[in-house]
N, C-alpha and C positions, 0 to 999 in steps of 0.2 A: 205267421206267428203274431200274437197281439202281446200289447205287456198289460199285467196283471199286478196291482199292490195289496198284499192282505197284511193287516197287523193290528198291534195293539198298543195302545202311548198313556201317557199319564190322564191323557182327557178321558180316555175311554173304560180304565183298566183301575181297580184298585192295585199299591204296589204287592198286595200279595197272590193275585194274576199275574202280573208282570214276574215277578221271582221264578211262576212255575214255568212261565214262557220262556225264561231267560234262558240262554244257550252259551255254555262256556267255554272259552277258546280250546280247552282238547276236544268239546264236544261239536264245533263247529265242521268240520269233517263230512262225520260220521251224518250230519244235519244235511248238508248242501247234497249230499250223494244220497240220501233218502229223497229228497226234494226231485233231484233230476233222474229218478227212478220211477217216478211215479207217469202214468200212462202219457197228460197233458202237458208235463211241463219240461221241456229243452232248457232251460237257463235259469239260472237263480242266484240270486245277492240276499246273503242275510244278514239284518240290521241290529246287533243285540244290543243296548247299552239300559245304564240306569233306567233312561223316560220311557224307550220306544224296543218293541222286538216286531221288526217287521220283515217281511219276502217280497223280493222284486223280482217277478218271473216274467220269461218267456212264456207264454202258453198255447195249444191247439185251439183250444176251445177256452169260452169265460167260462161255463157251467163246472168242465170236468176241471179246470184250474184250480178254481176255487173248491172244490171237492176235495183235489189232492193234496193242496197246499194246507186247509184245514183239518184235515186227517196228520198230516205229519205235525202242525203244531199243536192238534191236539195229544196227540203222541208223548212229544215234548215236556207238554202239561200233567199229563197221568193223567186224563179227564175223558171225557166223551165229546166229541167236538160239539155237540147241543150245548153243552156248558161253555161253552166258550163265546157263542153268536152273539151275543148280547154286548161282548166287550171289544168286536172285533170291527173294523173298517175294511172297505173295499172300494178299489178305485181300478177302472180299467181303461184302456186304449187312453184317449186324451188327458182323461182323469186323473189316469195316472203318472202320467209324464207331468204333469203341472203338482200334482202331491212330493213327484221326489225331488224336484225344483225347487219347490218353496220350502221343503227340508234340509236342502244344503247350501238353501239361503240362509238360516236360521229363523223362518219366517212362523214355523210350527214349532218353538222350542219353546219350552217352559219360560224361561227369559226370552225374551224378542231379541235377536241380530245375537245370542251368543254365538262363538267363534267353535266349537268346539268338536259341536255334528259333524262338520268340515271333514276334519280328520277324521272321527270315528266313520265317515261312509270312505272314505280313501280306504282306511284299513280294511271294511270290511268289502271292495272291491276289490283291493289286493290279496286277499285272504280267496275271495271268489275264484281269482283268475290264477292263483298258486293250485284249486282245487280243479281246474280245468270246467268248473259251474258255471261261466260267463262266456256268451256265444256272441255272433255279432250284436245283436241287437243290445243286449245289456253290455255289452263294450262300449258302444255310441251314448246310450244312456247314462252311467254313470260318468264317461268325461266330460262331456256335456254340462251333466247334473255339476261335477268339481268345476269348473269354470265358471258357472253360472255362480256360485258357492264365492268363487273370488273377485267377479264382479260386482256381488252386491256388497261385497266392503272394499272393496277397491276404490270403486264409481261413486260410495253414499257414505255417508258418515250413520250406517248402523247400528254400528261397534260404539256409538255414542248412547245408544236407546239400548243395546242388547250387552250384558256381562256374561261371564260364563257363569255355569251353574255353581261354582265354587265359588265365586263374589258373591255372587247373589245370598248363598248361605250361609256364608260370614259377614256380611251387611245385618241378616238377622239375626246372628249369635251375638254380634256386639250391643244388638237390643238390650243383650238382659246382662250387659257386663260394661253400664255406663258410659253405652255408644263408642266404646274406643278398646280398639282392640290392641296398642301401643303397650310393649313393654308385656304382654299377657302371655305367660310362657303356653306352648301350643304341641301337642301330640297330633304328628299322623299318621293312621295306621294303614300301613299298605304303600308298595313302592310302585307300583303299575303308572298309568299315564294318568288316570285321576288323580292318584296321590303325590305324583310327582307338580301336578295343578296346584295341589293344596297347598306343598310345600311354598312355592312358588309364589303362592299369592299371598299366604300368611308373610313372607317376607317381603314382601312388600308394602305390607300394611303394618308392616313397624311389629309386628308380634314376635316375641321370643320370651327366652331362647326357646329354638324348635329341634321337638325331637321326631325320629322317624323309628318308625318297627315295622318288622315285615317278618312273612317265615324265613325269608330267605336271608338271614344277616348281612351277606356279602352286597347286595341288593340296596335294603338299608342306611350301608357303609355308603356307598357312591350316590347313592343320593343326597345322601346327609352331607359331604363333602362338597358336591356342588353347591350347595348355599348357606357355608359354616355351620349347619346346624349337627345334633348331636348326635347319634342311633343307640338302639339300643334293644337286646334279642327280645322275642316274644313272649319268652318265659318271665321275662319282667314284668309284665302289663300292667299287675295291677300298682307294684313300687312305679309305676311310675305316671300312670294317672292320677296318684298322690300328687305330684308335681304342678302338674298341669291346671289351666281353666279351661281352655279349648282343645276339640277334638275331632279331629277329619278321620271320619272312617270312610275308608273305598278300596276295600279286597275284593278278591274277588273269590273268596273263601262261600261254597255253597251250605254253610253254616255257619250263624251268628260269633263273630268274634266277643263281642262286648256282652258278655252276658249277664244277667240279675247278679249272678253271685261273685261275677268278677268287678263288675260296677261297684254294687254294695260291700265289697269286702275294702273296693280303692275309697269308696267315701266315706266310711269309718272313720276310715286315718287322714282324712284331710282334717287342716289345720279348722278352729271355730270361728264363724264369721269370716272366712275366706271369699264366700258367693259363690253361687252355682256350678257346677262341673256343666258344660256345653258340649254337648255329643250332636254333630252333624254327621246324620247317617246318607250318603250320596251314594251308597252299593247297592246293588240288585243282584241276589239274594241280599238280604237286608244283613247289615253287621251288630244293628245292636238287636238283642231280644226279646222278649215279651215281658213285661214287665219291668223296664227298665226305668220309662217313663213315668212311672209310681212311685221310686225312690225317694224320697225326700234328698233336697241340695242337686237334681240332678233336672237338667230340660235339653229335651231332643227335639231334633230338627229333622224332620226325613222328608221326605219326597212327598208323603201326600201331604205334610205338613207344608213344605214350599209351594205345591200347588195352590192348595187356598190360598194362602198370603199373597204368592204373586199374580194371581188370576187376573186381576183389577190393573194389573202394573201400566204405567203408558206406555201407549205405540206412539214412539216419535216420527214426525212428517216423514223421515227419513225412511221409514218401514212402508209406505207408499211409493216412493222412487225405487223400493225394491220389488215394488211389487210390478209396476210399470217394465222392469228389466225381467223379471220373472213370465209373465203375459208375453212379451214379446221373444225370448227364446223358447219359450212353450210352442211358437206360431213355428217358429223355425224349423223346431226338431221335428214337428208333425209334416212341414212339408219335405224335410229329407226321407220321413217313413214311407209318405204317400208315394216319393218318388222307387225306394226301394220294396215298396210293395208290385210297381207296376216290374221290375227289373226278370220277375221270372216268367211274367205273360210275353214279354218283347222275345227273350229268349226260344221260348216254346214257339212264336213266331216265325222266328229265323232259321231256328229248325227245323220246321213243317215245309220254309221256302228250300232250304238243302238236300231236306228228302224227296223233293218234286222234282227237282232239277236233277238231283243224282238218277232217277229213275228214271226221268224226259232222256238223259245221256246214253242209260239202258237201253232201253227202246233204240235208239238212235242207232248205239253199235250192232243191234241186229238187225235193223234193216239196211242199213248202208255199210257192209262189210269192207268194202272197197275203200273206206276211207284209209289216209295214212295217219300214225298214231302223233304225228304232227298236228294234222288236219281236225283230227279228236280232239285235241289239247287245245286249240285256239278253237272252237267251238264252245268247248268247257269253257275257258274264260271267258268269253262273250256272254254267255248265257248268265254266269254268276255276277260279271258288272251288271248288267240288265236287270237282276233280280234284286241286287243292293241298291241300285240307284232309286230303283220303287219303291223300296223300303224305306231308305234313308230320311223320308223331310216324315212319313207316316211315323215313326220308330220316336223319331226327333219330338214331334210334336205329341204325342202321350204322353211322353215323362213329365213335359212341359204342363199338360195338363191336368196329369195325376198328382202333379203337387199342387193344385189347388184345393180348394175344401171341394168336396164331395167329388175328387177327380175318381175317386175309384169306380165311378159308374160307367167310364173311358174304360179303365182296365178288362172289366166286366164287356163289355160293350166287344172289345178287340177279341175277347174267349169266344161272346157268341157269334162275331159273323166269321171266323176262322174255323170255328169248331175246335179250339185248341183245347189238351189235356193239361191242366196246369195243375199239379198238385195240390190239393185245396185241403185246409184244414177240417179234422174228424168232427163228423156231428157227435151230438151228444144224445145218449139214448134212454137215460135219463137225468133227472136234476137230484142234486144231492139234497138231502133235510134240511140243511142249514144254508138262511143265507140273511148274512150278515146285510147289515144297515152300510148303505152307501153314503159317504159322504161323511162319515165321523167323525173323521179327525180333524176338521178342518175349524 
């Protein structure tokens, strides 16, 4: 099995590709078990959030992987997977194991070193391995990958160059609300882990009072209550965007919450000379809607809006000490594959030497019937220490060797002078239409 990453992020994707890619936690299921249905691929981790909707598979083969895995997200999309090539990255064997590394470093996040990927690949491992989608190899993978993820803010002061996507967006709402967001009463809509982010951080930064809405009132309530702020049901939306100057939308609602006519009906009734209503849209499916950003007294902040602005942002020196910690667990993880790559030719080995000796034993009991089944029996064992003993420093010293870079030529090597049957990965009989630009996302 190799591992295989296809997907699509804010570098590559306008956010209205991303939407049709996105995959909602009821529909995650029904996704990961399309995925591990499909002829090539044994394992799969999938990545949904605001930036990035990506697949982390096991695969037989790179061609038919990639095949299957963009047939289901084109699926996903309602598109034809040609539609899709264009916005999509692919990384594999090495490649890939250093793509989802420097992902849960926060090394590829819209912000540099935010914190927050972290979790979102925990859950969406946890989510994997609740759906029985994650085999050994993506088991090794994603712990791996969360370690690595805590290393690089553990060991670096990252977390100094990287905010979460929620700072970062409120850094630029208080652009257009005289740089201080202090005392600026704050809506946000949706109680999920984003919105509970917003909450969180608007409290921090001195904003209020804050209010919370969600469908779920009771939802709402407990959130509101962890940081005195206020709630309030969603039937109220627009009495209370009146209220408000800032606004954290992050449902996860697959249709716009904030719409033209709910917008325009709350900014009506805002006070005159109050200053702009700030809608920061961070959901995928997008919360506010099409036209919203036209209103007069209203400015939105969404995701491709954040993109440009923080495209240019710095990478502090510290993002290089991550990367130094990133390169060297990447060396790591490659040599524990190379070594479990070699694990099923050693086997197939050992087993070829079992079945000679069992059969040498055969032979034995019918020409020398006379023996006693004592006499058999310490025979047998003689023959099988003598057979381990050959084996042992040969067996020993492959593994050794197949964890180096290009050991698998050892592994190869041990199939052809044994003639061993090792179960080998399906060719591919043909290539699929599509094939995505390597190296994308990077």
């Amino acid at each position: 099995m190799k591992l295989l990453v296809v997907g699509a992020s804010y570098r590559t994707a306008p956010v209205a590709t991303l939407e049709r890619l996105a995959v909602s936690p009821s529909g995650l299921d029904r996704t990961l078990g399309r995925l591990v249905a499909q002829p090539y691929v044994s394992e799969a981790v999938l990545v949904s959030t605001c930036n990035r909707v990506e697949v982390y598979a096991a695969v037989s083969g790179f061609h038919g992987g990639l095949g299957d895995i963009c047939a289901v997200l084109a699926e996903q999309a309602g598109c034809q997977p040609a539609a899709l090539a264009n916005h999509l990255y692919v990384h594999f064997d090495s490649a890939a194991v250093d793509h989802v590394f420097r992902v849960a470093a926060g090394l590829d996040s819209m912000v540099i070193g935010e914190a927050q990927i972290l979790g979102q690949l925990r859950d969406a491992y946890h989510w994997a391995s609740a759906a029985d989608t994650a085999g050994r190899l993506l088991h090794e993978l994603m712990q791996q990958a969360l370690r690595v993820g805590k290393r690089a803010h553990s060991e670096t002061g990252i977390d100094r160059a990287g905010q979460s996507v929620v700072t970062a967006a409120l850094g630029l709402a208080a652009g257009h609300l005289d740089d201080d967001l202090t005392g600026r009463p704050a809506l946000v809509v949706g109680a999920g882990a984003m919105g509970s982010l917003g909450v969180a951080t608007l409290s921090r930064l001195g904003a209020g009072p804050l209010t919370v809405t969600n469908r779920s009132t009771g939802r709402a309530v407990r959130l509101a209550e962890s940081y005195g702020a206020g709630a309030r049901p969603m039937a109220e939306l627009v009495d209370t965007l009146t209220t408000v100057d800032v606004v954290v939308a992050a449902t996860a609602s697959p249709e716009p919450v904030l719409t033209r006519e709910v917008v325009a009906a709350a900014t009506a009734d805002r006070a005159p000379g109050r200053g702009p209503l700030v809608l920061l849209d961070l959901a995928v499916p997008r919360d506010v809607g099409p036209g919203v950003a036209e209103l007069p007294g209203v400015e939105v902040i969404d995701i491709d809006r954040m993109a440009a602005l923080l495209a240019d942002g710095p990478v502090a020196a510290d993002a290089a000490a991550v990367e130094r910690i990133v390169a060297g667990e990447v060396e790591s993880f490659l040599c524990w594959l190379r070594g479990a790559d070699v694990a099923p030719t050693v086997a197939a080995l050992r087993g070829r030497a079992d079945d000679v000796v069992a059969a040498e034993l055969r032979r034995l009991a019918q020409r020398r019937p006379d023996l006693s089944d004592d006499q058999r029996a310490e025979v047998a064992r003689t023959v099988h220490r003598v057979v381990q003993r050959l084996l042992h420093q040969p067996t020993v010293r492959v593994r050794q060797l197949a964890a180096e870079p290009g050991g698998d030529q050892y592994t190869a090597l041990l199939r052809e002078l044994f003639d061993l049957q090792v179960p080998q990965t399906s060719p591919v009989d043909t290539v699929p239409d599509i094939t995505p630009p390597t190296g994308g996302d990077r």
